[in-house]
C-alpha positions in Angstrom: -13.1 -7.7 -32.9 -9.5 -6.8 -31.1 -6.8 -5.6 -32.4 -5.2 -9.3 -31.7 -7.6 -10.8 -33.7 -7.0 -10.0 -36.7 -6.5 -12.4 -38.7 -8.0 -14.9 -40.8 -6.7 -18.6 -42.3 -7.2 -20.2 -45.4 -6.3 -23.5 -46.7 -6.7 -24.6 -50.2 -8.1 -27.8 -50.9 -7.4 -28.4 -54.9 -9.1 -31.5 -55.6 -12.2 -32.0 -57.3 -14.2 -35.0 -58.7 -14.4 -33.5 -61.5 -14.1 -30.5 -63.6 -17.1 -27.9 -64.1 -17.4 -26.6 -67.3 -17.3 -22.7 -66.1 -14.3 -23.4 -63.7 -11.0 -21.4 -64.5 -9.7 -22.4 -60.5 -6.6 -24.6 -59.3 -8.2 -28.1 -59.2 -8.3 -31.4 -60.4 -9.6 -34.9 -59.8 -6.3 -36.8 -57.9 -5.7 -40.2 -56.9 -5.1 -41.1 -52.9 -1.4 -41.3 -53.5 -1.5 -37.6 -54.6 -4.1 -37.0 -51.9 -1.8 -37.8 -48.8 1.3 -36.2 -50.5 -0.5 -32.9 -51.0 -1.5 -32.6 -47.6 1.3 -33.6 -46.2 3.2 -30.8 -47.5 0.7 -28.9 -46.9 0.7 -29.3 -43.1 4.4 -28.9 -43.6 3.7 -25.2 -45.1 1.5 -24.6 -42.0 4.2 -25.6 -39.5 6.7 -23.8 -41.2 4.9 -20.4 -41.7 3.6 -20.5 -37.9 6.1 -17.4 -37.0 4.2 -14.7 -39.0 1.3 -14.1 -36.6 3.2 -14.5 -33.3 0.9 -12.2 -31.0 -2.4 -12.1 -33.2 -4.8 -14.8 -32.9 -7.0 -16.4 -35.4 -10.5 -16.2 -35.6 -11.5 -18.0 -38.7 -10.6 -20.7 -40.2 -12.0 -21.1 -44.1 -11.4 -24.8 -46.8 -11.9 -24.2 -50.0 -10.9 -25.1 -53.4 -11.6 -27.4 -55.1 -14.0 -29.2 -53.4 -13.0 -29.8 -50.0 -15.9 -32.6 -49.4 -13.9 -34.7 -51.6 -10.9 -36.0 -49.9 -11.1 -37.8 -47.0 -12.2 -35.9 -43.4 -9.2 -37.5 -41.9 -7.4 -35.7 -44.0 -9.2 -32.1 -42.6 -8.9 -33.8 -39.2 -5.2 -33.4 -40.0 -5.2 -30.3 -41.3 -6.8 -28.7 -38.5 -4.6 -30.2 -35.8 -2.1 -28.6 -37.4 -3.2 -25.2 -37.3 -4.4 -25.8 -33.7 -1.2 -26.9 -33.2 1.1 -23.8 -34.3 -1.4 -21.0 -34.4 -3.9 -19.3 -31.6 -7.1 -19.2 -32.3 -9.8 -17.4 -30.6 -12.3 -19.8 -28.1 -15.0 -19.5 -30.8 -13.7 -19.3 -34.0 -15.4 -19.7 -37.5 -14.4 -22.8 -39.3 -15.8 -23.4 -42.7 -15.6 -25.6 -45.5 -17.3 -25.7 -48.7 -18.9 -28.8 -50.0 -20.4 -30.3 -53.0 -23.7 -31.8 -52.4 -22.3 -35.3 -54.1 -19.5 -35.6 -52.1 -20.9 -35.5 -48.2 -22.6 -38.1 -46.3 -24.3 -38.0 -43.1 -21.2 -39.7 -41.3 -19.1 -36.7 -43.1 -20.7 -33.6 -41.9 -20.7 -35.6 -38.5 -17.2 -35.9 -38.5 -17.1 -32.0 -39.7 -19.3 -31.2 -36.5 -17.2 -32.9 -34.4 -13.8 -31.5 -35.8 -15.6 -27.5 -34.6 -16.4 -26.7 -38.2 -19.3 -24.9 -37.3 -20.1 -23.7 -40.8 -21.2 -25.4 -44.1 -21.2 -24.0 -47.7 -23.0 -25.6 -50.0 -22.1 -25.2 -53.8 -25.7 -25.7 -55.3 -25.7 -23.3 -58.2 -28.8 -23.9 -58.9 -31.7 -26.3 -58.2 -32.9 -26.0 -61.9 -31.8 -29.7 -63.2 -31.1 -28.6 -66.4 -29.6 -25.3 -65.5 -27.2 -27.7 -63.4 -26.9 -30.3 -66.5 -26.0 -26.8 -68.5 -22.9 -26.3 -66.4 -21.5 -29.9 -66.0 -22.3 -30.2 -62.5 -22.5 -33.5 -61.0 -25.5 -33.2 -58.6 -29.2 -32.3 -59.2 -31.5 -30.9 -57.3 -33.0 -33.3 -55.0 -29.2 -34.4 -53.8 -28.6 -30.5 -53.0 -31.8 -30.4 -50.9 -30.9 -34.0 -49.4 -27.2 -32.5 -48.6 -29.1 -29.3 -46.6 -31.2 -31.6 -44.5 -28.3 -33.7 -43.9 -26.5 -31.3 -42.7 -29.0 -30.2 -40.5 -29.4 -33.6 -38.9 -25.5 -33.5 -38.2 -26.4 -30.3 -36.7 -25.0 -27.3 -38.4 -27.3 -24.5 -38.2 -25.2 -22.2 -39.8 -25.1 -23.2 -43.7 -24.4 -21.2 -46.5 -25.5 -21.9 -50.5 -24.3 -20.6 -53.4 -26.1 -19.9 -56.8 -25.3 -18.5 -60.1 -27.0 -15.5 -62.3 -27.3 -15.9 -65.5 -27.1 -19.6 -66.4 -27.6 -21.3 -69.5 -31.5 -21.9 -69.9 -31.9 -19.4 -66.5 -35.0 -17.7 -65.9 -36.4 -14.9 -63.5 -39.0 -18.0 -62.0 -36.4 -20.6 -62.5 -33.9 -18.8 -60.2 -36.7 -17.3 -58.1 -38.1 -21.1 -57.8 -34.3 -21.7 -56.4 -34.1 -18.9 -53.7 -37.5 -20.2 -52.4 -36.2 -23.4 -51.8 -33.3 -23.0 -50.4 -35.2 -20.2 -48.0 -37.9 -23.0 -47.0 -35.0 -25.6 -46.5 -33.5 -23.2 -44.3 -30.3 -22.1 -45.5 -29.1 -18.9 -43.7 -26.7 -17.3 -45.6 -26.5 -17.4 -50.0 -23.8 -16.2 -52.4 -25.3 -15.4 -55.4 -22.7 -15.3 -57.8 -22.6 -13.5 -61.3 -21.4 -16.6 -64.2 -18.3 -15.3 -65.5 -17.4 -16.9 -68.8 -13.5 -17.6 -67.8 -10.7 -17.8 -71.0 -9.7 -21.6 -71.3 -13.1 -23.0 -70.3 -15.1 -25.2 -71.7 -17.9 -22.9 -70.9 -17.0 -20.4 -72.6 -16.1 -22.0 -75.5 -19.0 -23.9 -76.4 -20.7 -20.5 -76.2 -18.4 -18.9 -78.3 -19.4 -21.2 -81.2 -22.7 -21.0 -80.5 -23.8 -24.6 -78.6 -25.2 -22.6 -75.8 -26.5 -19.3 -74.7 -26.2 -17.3 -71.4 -27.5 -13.9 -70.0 -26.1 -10.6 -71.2 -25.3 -8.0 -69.3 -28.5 -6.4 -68.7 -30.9 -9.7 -68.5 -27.9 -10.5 -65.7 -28.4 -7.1 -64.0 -32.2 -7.9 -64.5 -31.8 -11.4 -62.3 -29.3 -9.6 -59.6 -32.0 -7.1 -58.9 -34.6 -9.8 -58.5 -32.4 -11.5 -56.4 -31.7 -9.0 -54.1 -35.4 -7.9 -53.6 -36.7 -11.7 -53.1 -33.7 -12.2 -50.8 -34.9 -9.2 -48.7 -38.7 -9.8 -48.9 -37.3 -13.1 -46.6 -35.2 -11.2 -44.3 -32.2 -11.6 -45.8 -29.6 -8.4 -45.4 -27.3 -8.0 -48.4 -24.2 -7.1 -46.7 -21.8 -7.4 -49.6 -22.5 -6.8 -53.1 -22.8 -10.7 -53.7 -23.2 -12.0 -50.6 -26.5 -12.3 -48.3 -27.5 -13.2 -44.9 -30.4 -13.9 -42.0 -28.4 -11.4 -39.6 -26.0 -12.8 -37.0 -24.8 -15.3 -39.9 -22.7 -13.2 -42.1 -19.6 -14.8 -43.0 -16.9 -13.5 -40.5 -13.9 -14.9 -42.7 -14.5 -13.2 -46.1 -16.0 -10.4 -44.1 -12.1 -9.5 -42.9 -11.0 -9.9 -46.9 -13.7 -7.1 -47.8 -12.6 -4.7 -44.7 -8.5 -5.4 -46.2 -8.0 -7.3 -43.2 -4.8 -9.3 -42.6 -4.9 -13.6 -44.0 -2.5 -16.3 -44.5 -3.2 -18.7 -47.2 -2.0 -22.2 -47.3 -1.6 -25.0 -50.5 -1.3 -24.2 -54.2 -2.3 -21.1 -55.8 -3.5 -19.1 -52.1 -2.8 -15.9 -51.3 -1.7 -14.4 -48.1 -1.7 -10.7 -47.3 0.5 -9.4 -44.0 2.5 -6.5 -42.8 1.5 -4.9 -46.0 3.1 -6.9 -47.8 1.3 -9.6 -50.5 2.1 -13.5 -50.9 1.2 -15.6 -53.5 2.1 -19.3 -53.8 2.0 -20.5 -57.4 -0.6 -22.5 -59.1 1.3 -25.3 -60.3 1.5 -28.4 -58.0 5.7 -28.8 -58.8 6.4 -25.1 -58.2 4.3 -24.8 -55.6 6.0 -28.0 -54.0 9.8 -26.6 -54.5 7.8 -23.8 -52.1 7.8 -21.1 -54.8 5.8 -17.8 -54.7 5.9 -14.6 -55.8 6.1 -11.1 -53.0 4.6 -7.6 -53.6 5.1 -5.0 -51.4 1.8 -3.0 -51.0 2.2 0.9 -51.6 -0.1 3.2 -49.7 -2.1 4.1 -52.4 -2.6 1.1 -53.8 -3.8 -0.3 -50.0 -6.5 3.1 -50.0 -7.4 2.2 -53.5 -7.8 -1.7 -52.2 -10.0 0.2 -49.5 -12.1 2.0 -51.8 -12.7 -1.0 -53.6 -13.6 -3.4 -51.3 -15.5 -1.4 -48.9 -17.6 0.2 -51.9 -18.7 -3.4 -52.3 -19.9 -3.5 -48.5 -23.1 -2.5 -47.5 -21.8 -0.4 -44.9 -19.3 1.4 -47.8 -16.0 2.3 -47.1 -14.7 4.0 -44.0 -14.2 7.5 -44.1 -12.2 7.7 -41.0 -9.7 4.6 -41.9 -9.2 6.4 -45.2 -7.8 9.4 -43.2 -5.6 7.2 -41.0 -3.9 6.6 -44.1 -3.2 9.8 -44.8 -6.1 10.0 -47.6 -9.3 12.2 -47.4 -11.8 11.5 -49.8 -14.2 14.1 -48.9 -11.6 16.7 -50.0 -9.7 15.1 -53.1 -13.1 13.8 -54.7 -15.1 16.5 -53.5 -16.7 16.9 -57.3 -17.1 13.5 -57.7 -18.9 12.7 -54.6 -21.0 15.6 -55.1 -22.0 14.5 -58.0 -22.3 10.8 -57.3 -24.7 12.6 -54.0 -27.0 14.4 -56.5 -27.7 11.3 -58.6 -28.6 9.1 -55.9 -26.0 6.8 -56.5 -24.0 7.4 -52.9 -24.8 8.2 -49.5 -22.9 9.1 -45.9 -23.4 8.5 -43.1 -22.3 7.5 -39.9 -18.5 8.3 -41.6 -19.0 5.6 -44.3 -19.5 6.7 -47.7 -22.0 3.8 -49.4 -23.8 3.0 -52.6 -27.5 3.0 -52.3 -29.6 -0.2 -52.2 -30.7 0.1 -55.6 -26.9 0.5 -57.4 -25.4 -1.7 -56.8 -25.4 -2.8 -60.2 -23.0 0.2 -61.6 -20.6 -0.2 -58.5 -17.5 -0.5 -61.0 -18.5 2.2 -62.4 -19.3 4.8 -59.2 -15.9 2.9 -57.7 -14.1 4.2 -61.1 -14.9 7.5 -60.3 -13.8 7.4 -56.5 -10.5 5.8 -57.1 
């Protein structure tokens, strides 16, 4: 990638069909009054914001929310006209937009194609019916499958599928009954997500009082290790901590987030980061409509520890040599550390990137603790 193009868009879609019960984001089910008005203004953010990048081009475009799928594809027709419109984007850039399996039809996804999104992600969770029941999801397993193939027929070749770990009911042959299928269907890129039990959601409180149960930490480790070997037993490369991919269809978008790329975000509650400096919009619909957002200036340490971070979570690691552009050399000021983090096995460098080993990535926070 040039140095031009170096950024990355993202546009919030915040509407939903309903609520999951795990869900702590910015969304909510919303009449088509509320529809058009939202993405009206949004548009008007887009237009309005389109003297940030002047001299960089775009190469990837990313919806999510919120469910994305559930509005209207006129209204992403809009949307993207928009950023065409005011922003330069490279000839072959990567537009994606997440879906819920219940809310596409073939006539959708062929709009979709037709718009240039040239990349799908499926939010499947799991293909365990009463895993999905579990976690208030409103497809099942034979409408997930029936959303893959239909997206195939539109003719995406590049689609993505995320699952959970550690699910109510969840079991090492449930989820590895879920991987296969999605493999066989095939999916070529899956997110396999840890289930975070979020304050305020209904989730979490029904197991607080003991309705429901979910994997602790180590039976969750267990499954992320499982995952990771059945992924790569089908040629998948794990080339972020959570993320996994036939080679050649990594996602490009959240690829520049990991490597503290540059972003503008657009609707409620998204974040842009630019020029060092970090832009968040609130996440309520009338602040966020009177255009209000928060600013933080990124200090240089706090970028290298950003860098640390998010390139410890990379399977490449962190680069040693943009480390030192910042004025920052880890080999010298965590000499013991790495030394020690060497001798257990827990590290390795090479080709100037200093990486965790296959195996451990289940202790990253706490070998990125010690390297901070």
């Amino acid at each position: 990638m040039s140095q031009s193009e170096n950024f990355g868009i993202y546009v919030h879609i915040p509407f939903c069909l309903s609520k999951c019960l795990y869900c702590s984001f910015i969304s909510k089910p919303a009449c088509e009054n509320e529809i058009k008005h939202y993405i009206d203004f949004l548009c008007g953010e887009i237009e309005n914001k389109n003297n940030l990048f002047v001299g960089k081009v775009c190469n990837s475009i990313y919806f999510g929310g919120g469910t994305p799928s559930s509005i209207s594809e006129k209204y992403i027709e809009k949307v993207l006209k928009t950023i065409k419109k005011h922003y330069k984007i490279v000839k072959k850039p990567e537009i994606s937009i997440e879906c819920n399996p219940c809310s596409v039809s073939l006539t959708k996804l062929q709009t979709y194609k037709r718009l240039g999104i040239n990349r799908i992600s499926f939010g499947v969770q799991s293909l365990n019916n009463k895993e999905l029941k579990a976690i208030g999801r409103r497809h099942n397993s034979a409408l997930a499958m029936e959303a893959i193939l239909l997206a195939q027929e539109a003719g995406f070749e590049n689609i993505s599928a995320d699952i959970m770990i550690g699910l109510p009911f969840q079991t090492k042959s449930s989820l590895c009954k879920t991987i296969n299928k999605l493999v066989s269907a095939g999916v070529k890129h899956i997110s396999a997500y840890m289930l975070i039990l979020e304050d305020g959601t209904k989730l979490k409180q029904m197991v607080d009082c003991g309705q429901v149960k979910v994997a602790n930490e180590d039976e969750s480790v267990a499954l992320y290790d499982m995952t990771y070997k059945k992924l790569k037993e089908k040629g998948f490369e794990r080339y972020e901590i959570s993320n996994f991919a036939i080679p050649g269809y990594e996602c490009r978008h959240n690829v520049n987030y990991w490597e503290v790329g540059e972003y503008v975000g657009f609707g409620v509650s998204a974040h842009s980061y630019y020029g060092g400096v970090r832009y968040a919009n609130s996440d309520n619909f009338d602040e966020y409509y009177v255009e209000k957002s928060t600013k933080e200036k990124i200090s240089n340490r706090a970028h290298i520890e950003e860098m640390i971070m998010l390139g410890l979570r990379l399977a490449n690691g962190v680069s040693i040599k943009k480390l030192n552009m910042c004025g920052y050399d880890i080999l010298k000021h965590k000499r013991k550390e790495i030394d020690e983090l060497l001798k257990l096995g827990l590290i390795a460098i090479s080709d100037e990137y200093i990486k965790i080993t296959p195996d451990n990535f289940g202790v990253t926070s706490a070998i990125t603790l010690k390297l901070l």
